[in-house]
N, C-alpha and C positions, 0 to 999 in steps of 0.2 A: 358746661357748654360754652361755645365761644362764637360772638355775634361781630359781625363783619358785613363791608358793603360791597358786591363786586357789580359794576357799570349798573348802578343804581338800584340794586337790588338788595334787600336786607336778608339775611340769614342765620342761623343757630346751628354750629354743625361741633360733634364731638373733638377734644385737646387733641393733638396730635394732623387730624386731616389737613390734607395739604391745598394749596389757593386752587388746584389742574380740578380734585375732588368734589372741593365748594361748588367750584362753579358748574360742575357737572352736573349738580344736583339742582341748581339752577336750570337749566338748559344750556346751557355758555359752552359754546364749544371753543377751545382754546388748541390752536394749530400743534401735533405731536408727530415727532418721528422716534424717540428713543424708549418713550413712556411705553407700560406698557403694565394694565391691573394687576396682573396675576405675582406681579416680579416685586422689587424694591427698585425706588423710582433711582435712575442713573444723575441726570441733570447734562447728560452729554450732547444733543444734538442744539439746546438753547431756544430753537423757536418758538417753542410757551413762552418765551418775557411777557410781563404784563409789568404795569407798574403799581405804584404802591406811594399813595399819596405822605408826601414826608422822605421819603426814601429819593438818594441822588441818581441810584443808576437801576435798572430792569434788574425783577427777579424771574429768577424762572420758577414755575410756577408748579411742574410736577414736584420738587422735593423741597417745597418752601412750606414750612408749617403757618398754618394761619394765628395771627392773634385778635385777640379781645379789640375791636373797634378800628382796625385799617379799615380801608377806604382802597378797592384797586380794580383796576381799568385795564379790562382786556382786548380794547380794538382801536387804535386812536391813529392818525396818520403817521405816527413817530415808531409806535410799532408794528405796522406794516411797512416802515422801510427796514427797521431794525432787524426786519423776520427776511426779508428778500435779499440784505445784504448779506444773511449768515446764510441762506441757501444758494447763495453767489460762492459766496466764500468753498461751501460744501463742495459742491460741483466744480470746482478749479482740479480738486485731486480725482474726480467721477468719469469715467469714461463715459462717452458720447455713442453706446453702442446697444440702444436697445434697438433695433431692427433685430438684433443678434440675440437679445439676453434674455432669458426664459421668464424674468418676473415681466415683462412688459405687456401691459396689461392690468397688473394686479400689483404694479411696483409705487409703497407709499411714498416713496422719495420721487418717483412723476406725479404722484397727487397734487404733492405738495408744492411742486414746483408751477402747475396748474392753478392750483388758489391761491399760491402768493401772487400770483402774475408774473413769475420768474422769469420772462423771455430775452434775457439778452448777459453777456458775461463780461464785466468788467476787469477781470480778474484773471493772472495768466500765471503758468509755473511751468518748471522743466520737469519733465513728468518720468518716473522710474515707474519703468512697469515690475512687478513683485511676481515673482512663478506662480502658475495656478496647480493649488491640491488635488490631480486628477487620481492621484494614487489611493483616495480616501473609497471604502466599499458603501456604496448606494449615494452618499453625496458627494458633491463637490466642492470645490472653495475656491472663489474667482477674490484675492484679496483686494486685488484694483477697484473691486465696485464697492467695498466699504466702507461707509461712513461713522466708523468704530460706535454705534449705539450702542453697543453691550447687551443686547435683546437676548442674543446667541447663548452668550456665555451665563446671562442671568438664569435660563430657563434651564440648561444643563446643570448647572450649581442650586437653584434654588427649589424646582420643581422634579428633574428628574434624578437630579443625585449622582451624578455619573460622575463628574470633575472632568472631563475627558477635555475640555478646550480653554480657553485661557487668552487675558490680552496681552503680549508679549511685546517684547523690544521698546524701545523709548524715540519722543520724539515723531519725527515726520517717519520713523522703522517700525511704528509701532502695527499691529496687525493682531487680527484675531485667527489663534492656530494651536496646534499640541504643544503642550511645553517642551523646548526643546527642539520641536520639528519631527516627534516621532508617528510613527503611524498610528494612526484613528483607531481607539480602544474604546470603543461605549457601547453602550444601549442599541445602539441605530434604529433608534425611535422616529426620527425626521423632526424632534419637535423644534430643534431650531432652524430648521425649512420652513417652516411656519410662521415663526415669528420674523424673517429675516425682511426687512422693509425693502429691501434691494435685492438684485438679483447675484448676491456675494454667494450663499449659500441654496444651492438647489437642486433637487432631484434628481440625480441621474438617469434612472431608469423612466423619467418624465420629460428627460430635455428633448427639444425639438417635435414634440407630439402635437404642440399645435399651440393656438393661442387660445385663453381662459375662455374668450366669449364662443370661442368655435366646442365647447363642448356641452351637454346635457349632462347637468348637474340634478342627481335624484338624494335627497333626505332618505336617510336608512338609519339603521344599529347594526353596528361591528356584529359577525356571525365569528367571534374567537371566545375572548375567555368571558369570564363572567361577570364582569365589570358593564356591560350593556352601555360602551361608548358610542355615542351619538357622532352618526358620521357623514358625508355626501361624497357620491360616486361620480367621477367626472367619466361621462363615456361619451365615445365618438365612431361612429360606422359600425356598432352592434358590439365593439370592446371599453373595456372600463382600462382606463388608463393612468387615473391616480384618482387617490385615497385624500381626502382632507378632514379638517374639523373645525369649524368656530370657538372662538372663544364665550361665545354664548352659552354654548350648550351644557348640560349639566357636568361633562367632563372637561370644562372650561376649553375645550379642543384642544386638550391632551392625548395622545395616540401613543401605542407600542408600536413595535415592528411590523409585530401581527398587522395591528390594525392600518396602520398606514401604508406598510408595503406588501401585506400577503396577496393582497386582491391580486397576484399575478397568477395565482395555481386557477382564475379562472379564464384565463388565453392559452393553458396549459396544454401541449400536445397530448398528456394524458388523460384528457376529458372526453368520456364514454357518447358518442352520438346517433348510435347506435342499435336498439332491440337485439338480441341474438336467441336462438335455441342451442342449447347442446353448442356454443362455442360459434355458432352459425347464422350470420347478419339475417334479421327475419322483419317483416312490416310488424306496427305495432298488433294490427289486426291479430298474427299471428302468433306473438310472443306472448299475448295475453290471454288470448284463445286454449292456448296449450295452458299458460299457469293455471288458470279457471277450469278447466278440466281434470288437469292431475289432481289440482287441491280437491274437489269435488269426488274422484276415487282414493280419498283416503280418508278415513274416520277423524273427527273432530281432534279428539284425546290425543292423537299422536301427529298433531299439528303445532308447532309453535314459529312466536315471532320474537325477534330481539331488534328493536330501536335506537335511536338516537339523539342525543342534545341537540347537533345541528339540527335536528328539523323545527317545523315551528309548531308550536302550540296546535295548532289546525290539522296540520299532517302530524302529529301524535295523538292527536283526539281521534281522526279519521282511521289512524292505522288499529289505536286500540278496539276501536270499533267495530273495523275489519275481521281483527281476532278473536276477537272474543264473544262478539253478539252477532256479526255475521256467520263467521265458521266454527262461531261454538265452542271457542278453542280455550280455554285458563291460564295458558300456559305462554306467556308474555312477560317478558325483563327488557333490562338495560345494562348499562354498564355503569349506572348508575350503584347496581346491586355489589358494586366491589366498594362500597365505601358512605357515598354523599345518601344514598336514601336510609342507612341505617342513621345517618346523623340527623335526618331532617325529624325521623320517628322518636328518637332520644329525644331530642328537643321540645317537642310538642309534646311527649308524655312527663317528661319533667316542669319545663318551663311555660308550657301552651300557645309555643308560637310556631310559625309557618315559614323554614329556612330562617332569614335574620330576622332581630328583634326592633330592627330601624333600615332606614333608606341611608345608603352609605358615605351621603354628605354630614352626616352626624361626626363622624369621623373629622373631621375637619375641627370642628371645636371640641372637643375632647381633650381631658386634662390629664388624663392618666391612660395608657394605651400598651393593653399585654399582645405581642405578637406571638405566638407560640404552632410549631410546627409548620410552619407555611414559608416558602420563598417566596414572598409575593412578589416579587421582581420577577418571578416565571411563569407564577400561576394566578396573578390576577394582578396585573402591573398599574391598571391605573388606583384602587386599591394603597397599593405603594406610593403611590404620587400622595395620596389623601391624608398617609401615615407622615411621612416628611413635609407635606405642610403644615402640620397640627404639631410637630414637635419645634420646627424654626418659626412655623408664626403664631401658635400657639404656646409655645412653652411648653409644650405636652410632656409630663414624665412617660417615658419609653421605656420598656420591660421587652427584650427579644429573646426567646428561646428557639435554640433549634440544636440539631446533633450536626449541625453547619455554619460555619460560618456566613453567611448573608450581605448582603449590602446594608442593610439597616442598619448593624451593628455599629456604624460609625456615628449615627444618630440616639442611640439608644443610653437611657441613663445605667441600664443593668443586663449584661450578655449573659445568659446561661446557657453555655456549651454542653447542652445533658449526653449525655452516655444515649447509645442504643436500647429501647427501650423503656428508657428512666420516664417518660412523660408521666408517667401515674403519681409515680413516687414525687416529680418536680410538682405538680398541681397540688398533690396534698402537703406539701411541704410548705408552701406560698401560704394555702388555706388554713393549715396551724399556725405559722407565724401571723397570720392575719387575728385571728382566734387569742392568739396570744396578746395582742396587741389590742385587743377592746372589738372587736366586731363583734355586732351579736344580731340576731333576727328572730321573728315571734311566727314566720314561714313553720307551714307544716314539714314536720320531719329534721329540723332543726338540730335539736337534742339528741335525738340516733347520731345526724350530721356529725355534730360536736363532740360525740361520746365516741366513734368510729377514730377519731381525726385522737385522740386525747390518749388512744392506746396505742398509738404510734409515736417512735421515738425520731425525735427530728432527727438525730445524729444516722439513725440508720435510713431513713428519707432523702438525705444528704448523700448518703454513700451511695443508695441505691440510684439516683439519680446524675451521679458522679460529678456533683457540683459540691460546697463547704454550705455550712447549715448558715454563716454569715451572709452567702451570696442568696442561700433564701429570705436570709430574714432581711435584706437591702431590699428584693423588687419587692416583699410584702410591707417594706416602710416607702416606697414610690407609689403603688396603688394605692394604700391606705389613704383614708377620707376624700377621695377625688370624688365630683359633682356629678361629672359628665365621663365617667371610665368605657374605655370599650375594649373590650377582647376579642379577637381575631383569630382564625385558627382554620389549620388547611389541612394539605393530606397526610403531613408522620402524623397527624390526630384522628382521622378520619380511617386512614386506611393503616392504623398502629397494628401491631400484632394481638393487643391487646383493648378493640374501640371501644364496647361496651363502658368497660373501666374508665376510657381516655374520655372518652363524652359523656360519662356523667361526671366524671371531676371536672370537668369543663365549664358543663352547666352550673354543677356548684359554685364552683368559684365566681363566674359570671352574676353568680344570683347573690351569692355573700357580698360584692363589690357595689351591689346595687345599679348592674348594667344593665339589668333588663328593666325594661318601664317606660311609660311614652314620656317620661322625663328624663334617661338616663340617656348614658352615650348608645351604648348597644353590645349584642352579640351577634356576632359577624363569623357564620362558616365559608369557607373560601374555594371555590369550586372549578379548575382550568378551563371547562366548556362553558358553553352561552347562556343554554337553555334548560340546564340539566331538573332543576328544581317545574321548571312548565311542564315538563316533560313527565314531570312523579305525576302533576296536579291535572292532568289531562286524562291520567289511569294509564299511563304504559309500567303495570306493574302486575304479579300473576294475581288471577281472580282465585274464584275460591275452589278450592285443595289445586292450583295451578303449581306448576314447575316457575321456579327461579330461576335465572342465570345457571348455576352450577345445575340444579336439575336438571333443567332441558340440557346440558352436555351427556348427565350422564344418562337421561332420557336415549340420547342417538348411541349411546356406547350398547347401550343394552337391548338397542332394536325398538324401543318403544315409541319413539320418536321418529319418525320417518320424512318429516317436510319440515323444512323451514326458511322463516321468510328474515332476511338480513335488509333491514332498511337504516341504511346511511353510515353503517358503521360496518370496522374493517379492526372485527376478534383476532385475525393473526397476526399483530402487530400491538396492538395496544393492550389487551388483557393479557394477565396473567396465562402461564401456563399452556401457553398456544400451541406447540407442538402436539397437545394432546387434543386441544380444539382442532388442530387442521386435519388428523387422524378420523377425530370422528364429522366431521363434513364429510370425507371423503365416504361416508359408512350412507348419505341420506340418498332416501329415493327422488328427493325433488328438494334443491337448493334453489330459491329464488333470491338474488339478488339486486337491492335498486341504489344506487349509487352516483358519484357522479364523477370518478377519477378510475382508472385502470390499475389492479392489483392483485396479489396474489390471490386473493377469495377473490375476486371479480370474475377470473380467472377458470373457477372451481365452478363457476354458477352454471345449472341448470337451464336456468332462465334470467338475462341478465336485461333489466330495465335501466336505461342511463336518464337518468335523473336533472334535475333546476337545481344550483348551488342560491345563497341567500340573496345574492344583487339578480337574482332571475325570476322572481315571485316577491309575492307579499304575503305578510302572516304578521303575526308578534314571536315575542322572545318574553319570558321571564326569567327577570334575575334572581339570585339568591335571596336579596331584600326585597321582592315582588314589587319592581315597577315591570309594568306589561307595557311593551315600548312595540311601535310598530313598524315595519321596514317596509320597503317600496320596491319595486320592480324597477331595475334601472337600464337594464338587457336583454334580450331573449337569450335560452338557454342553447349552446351549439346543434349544430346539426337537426337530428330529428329527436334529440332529447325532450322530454317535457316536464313539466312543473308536477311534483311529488304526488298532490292535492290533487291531480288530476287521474295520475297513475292508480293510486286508489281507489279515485271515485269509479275509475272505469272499471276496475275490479269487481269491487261491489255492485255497482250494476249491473254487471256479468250473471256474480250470483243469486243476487235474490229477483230480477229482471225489472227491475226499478227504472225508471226511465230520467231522472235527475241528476245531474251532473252537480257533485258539491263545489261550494268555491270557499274560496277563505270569509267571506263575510256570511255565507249562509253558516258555515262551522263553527263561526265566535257565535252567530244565535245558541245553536244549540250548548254552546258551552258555558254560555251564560244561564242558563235555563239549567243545565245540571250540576252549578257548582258555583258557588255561592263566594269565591275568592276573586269570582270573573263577573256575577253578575252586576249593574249599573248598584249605586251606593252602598255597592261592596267596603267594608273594612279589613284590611289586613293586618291580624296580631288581634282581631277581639277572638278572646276563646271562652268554654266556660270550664277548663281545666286550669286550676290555679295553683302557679309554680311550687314548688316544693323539692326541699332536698330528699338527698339518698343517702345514704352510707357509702363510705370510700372504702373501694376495694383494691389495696397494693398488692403486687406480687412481685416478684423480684425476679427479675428479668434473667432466661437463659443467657451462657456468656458465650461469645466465640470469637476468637483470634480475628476476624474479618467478616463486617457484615454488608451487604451490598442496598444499596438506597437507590430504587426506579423512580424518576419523574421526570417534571415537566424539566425542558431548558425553556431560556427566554427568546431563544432566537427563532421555535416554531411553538406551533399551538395543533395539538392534535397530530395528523398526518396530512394533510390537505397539503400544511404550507410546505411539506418536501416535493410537493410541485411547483411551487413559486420560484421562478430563477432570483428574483430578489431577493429571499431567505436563504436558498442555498449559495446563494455570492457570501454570505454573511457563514454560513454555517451548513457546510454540503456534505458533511459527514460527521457520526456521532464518534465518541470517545468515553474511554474507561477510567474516568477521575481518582486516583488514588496520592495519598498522603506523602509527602515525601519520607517520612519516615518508617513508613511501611516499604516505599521504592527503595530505599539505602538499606533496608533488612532482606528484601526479597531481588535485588540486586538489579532493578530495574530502572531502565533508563527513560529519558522524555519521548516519547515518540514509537518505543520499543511494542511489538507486537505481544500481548497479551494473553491467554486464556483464563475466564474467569469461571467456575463450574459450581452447579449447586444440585438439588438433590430431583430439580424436574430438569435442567439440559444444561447447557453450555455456551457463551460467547466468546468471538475474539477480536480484539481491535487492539487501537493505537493507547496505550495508555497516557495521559495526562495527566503530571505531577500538578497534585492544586495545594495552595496555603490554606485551603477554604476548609482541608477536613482535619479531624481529629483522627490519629491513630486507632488503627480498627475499620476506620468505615470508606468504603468506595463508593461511586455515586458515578452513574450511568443514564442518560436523556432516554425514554423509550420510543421516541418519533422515530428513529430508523430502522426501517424494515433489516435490514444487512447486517446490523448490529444485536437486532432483536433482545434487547435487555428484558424487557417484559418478559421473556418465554423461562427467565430462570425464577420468577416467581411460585409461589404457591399461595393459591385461595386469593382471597382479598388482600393479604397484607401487601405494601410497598416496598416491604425489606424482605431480605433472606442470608443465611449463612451460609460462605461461599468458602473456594481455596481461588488462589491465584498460584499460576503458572508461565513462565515464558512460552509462547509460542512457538 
């Protein structure tokens, strides 16, 4: 430790913190415009100096390391002129135009200019005005208003990994911009909108909406991927008009796209406001009336319901309710059942835990870190932010597998490019060389483990997995002996052709590394939507001898099925095999659907309820790691829409002539009262199933000339955000990602109209040559209805084996 005195104050703070740090811990606040926690401190803006007894001239104070027995002085008359001459100084090159400029209001460089007592300029220049970046999609760049902090460029570089901006030119030319001056290639996260102290960079789709104090700010959680980012709604005259986050909050107010720009799909002209019958605007009285009738002339058995992530905990506890103990019905899924609930079940039968085995700030300090199957850059971004701090500010050894190239890869101590398929083969490959290498455990089922794993030859592990047995046995000398390891792993594991196999070598591996444990790093499944894991634990899943997902389809093929109730989700687009799904809707006697955007199924609906999106109610959310986070109502929902929670309850009233109206906090009683993850000194992760291995089961993967890979992109989340003009300025149409070496064999060009065919339908789009793939495999976003990648799926799996065709 090292002891120091700051304006009379004694201290002991650890080697390395710096004088801005110390004193923070004091209470001392020490005047900042470039500083900035989360980053590595710049030293550029200067007005931290303090002084530092012994010392001839001011230091500053954010990247000054403390030593053993200085003596320093952060408020003295010398440095309040020294601080007001450099914010003179600052403001000579500042334009004088906030009446105009969007941060005004919320701009640190007028705080600051405020508490220095800045008021007067001694200081003049011939002033070059610098072009403004209007060309850039969702931001802007006013270079005239910056005062080069490097905030911008740290949070791009250091947090979100993009490289996409840069301080360029030298001298009084220098600015912050693309290298080069090319057009804006990133994330378009906004997260340097955020940090920008001035009004240089800022929102486009936010300019001119109004000033900070003129709107109502409501506390929520992001309703996108799984990551459960803490966020506030800025709305004004019943619309939400931008998305923010503190750096306070557990996701340090870090934001994706999704979360910072999607909120536009709820201004969306495609927002249902409406009741209809039979395609036919009707009061709710009426819409309801009818649903509660028909459901009541049709027997239980041949009734079912399918749910969704988006809703909240409350409206999937209400709706399972609904189904199954109101109308008697078994026969309730999700879209869960393509993947995340068979891993939640793995896990707990193996391992004993409940989704993750940690809260996802564990990540952060972790020294050893296997990412396998997941782009989390798509499917759970801020996830990704967690992973690149733990590897730059932790040291973290990095292990990345995918049958993709990735963003991580540039971070990672070991890539493994596996072959389609190979996941089984690459886990138990790791898990021998680990074996090999001294791990051992006294865990039940060990020894089967070990004996399973000992009759397999690395060399054909290797092959089968189409990496060299060196590159396995490199990430199994990077995990070996780490404290704190976490493994991570998303949907080519979840939704593999082969899951079973993929999540229990998963979990084993996880469990040989010693990740699971309230001392370990953790195991981490990675899931695109909000709520999917609240959603299993509230019972939207079929009761007993009920239909699953694929039953109840083919329940309506076969006549047995005759009603069903669609809440929040939109099967012809997103699931598998949809072609065959929209056939058989077309076959129901009573299709209700409650929703809250216009689409093809909405379309189809019987009885169509327009629904409250998440800034229009209140509920919780659970995440994968089970923080149950609560959101707030920051809007009323359009039109004559209403809140989900309410839709239901009137349902049920309906039925059983109940005279109570549920609300979300009468529904967290009950759900406390029946489950024990929710009720008050609840523990999540105690089990009385104690982890144990399994035997590894390889099989060696069919081969085929081309296999095609569905999922998330990063630019939408779900289908919601192909309502957002904000995400489709970025990304208004999906594309057919194929290898460039596969293009030069099948003689295809960038841009060239495509057909791509498998053995349940066909798509055709623009194909896009990427670096990003290995020969063999194409890769297709499933958000666009027009594109419909999903519909050449079969079953669960993600992938399929296709041919290409020119158009």
């Amino acid at each position: 430790m090292v002891s120091l005195t700051i304006d009379g104050k004694n201290i002991s703070v650890s080697a390395g913190t710096t004088i801005l740090e110390a004193a923070r811990q004091l209470g001392i606040t020490i005047p900042t415009l470039c500083w900035l926690q989360k980053v590595s401190p710049t030293g550029a803006c200067r007005i931290c100096a303090v002084e530092v007894e012994g010392v001839d001239r001011t230091m500053t104070a954010c990247n000054t390391p403390v030593k053993d027995g200085i003596v320093v002085t952060t408020q003295s008359e010398k440095l309040a002129e020294i601080r007001r001459k450099i914010m003179e100084l600052m403001l000579v090159n500042h334009p004088l135009d906030c009446p105009v400029c969007d941060a005004g209001g919320e701009c640190d460089l007028q705080d600051n200019c405020y508490g220095l007592e800045v008021a007067r300029q001694e200081y003049s220049a011939v002033l070059e005005r610098r072009p403004i970046r209007y060309d850039w999609k969702l931001l802007e760049s006013d270079p005239n208003r910056c005062i080069l902090c490097e905030k911008c460029v740290k949070v791009d570089h250091e947090i979100v990994g993009c490289d996409a901006i840069a301080v360029v030119n030298r001298g009084e030319a220098t600015i912050i911009d693309t290298v080069d001056g090319k057009p804006l290639d990133c994330d378009f996260c906004g997260n340097c909108i955020a940090v920008c102290p001035t009004g240089t960079l800022i929102s486009k789709p936010f300019k001119f909406k109004g000033r900070p104090w003129t709107f109502d700010v409501t506390k929520s959680v992001c309703p996108f991927c799984s990551t459960g980012c803490q966020i506030e709604y800025h709305s004004k005259d019943g619309r939400v008009e931008r998305v923010t986050s503190d750096d306070s909050t557990f996701n340090e107010g870090n934001l994706c796209i999704n979360g910072r720009f999607g909120y536009a799909y709820l201004n969306s002209d495609m927002r249902l406001k409406t009741p209809m019958v039979n395609q036919t605007p009707a009061s709710w009285e009426s819409a309801l009336s009818t649903a509660v009738d028909k459901l009541k002339s049709i027997p239980a058995a041949a009734i079912a319901g399918i749910s969704s992530p988006r809703l909240t905990n409350e409206e999937n506890f209400l709706f399972a309710k609904l189904i199954k103990k109101t109308l008697g019905s078994p026969n309730l899924d999700s879209e869960a059942r393509l993947g995340f609930a068979a891993a939640v079940e793995i896990m707990k039968a193996r391992l004993g835990i409940d989704g993750a085995s940690a809260t996802i700030d564990r990540i952060d300090n972790a020294d050893a870190i296997l990412v396998i199957g997941s782009d989390l850059k798509a499917e759970s971004t801020g996830i990704e932010y967690r992973v690149i701090k733990a590897a730059t500010k932790n040291d973290a050894k990095l292990v990345v597998a995918n049958t993709r190239t990735i963003k991580l890869r540039k971070y990672s101590n070991s890539y493994l490019n596996y072959c389609p398929g190979g996941e089984v083969a690459l886990l138990a490959g790791i898990s021998k060389a680990l074996l090999e290498a001294g791990c051992r455990s006294d865990a039940a089922g060990f020894d089967t483990y070990s004996a399973s794993l000992s009759a397999l030859s690395m060399a054909d592990l290797a092959a089968t997995a189409g990496v060299s047995e060196a590159a396995l046995k490199e990430a199994a000398a990077l995990l070996s002996g780490s404290k704190n390891p976490a493994v991570i792993f998303g949907a080519d594991i979840i939704r593999s052709e082969s899951p079973t196999d993929a999540l229990t070598a998963v979990a084993n591996l996880a469990f040989l590394l010693g990740a699971v444990g309230k001392e370990a790093g953790g195991l981490f499944p990675v899931d695109e939507k909000n709520n999917t894991l609240g959603m299993i634990e509230m019972g939207v899943n079929p009761g007993e001898n009920g239909l699953d997902l694929w039953g109840i389809i083919d329940g309506i093929e076969k006549g047995s099925i005759r009603a069903l109730y669609l809440l929040g989700c939109n099967p012809l687009v997103s699931f598998p095999e949809n072609r065959r799904i929209k056939k058989a809707l077309e076959k129901l006697e009573l299709l209700i659907v409650q929703d809250i955007l216009s689409s093809e199924v909405t379309k189809m609906a019987h009885i169509l309820l327009p629904a409250s999106a998440a800034a229009e109610k209140s509920g919780t959310f659970t995440t994968p790691d089970g923080r149950v986070q609560s959101l707030q109502k920051a809007v009323n929902a359009p039109g004559e829409a209403k809140e989900d929670i309410a839709i239901i309850s009137a349902i049920i009233s309906a039925l059983t002539g109940a005279a109570d109206s549920a609300t979300a906090d009468s529904v967290m009683m009950e759900i406390e009262s029946s489950n024990g993850l929710y009720g008050s000194g609840s523990e999540r992760g105690a089990s009385s199933v104690a982890p144990s291995f399994a035997p590894v089961n390889v099989s060696k993967p069919v081969c085929s000339d081309l296999t095609l890979f569905v999922g998330a992109s990063l630019y939408h989340n779900g289908t919601s955000t192909l309502s957002s003009d904000n995400n489709c300025v970025v990304a208004p149409k999906g594309s057919i990602e194929i290898s460039a070496e596969d293009a030069l064999k099948l003689s295809i060009s960038e841009g060239a109209s495509i057909t791509v065919t498998s053995g349940s339908g066909s798509m055709t789009g623009k194909a896009a040559i990427s670096k990003s793939l290995q020969p063999g495999v194409l890769f297709a976003p499933y958000h666009f209805s027009d594109l419909n990648a999903a519909s050449l799926l079969a079953g669960n799996s993600n992938s399929v084996f296709v041919t290409v065709a020119k158009a």
